[in-house]
N, C-alpha and C positions, 0 to 999 in steps of 0.2 A: 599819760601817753608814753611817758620815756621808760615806761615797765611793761606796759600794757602791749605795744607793738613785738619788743621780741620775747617775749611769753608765747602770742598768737602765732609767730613765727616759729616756734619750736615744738608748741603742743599741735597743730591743727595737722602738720605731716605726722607728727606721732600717734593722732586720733582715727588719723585715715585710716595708715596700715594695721590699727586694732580693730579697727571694723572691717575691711577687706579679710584678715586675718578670721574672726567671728562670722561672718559670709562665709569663710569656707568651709568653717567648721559646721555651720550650721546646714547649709545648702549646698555646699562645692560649687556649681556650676552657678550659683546666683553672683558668686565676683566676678566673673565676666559681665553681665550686666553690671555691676557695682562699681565695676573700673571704667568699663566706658563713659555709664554714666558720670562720673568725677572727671574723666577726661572731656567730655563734652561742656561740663562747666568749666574748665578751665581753660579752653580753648575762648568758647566766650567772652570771660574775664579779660583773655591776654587780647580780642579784639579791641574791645571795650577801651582798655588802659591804652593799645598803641593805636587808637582812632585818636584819642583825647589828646597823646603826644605829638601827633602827627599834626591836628589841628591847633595844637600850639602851638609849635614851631611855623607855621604858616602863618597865623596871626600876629607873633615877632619880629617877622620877615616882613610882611606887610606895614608894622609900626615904624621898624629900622627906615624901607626905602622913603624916598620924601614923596609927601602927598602930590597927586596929583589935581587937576584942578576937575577931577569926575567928580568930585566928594563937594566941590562949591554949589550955593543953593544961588542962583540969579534970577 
């Protein structure tokens, strides 16, 4: 993992713009689909990542405050 993460981090922008780059060459007009497509996953993703943050730090928030007595079973 302590190679493996920034390898991914520096080939995976470098593989994109060689295939956007080969789209064009191949198709021209097919990296405009090509790009948005890749922009639409990565929009995705960055929901994805700031949903998980968002509900963690709410989850934190709710551990820090002290319990109230809704959570007691009588």
């Amino acid at each position: 993992m302590r190679i493996a993460k920034p390898l991914l981090l520096v080939t995976t922008p470098i593989g994109l713009a060689f295939g956007l780059y080969e789209g064009w060459r191949l198709a021209g007009g097919l990296v405009v689909i090509m790009a948005a497509m890749i922009a639409l996953v990565g929009a995705a993703m960055l929901s994805v990542v700031l949903t998980v943050r968002r509900e963690k730090r709410a989850e934190d928030a709710a551990r820090a405050a002290p319990s109230s007595s809704a959570h007691d079973e009588t």
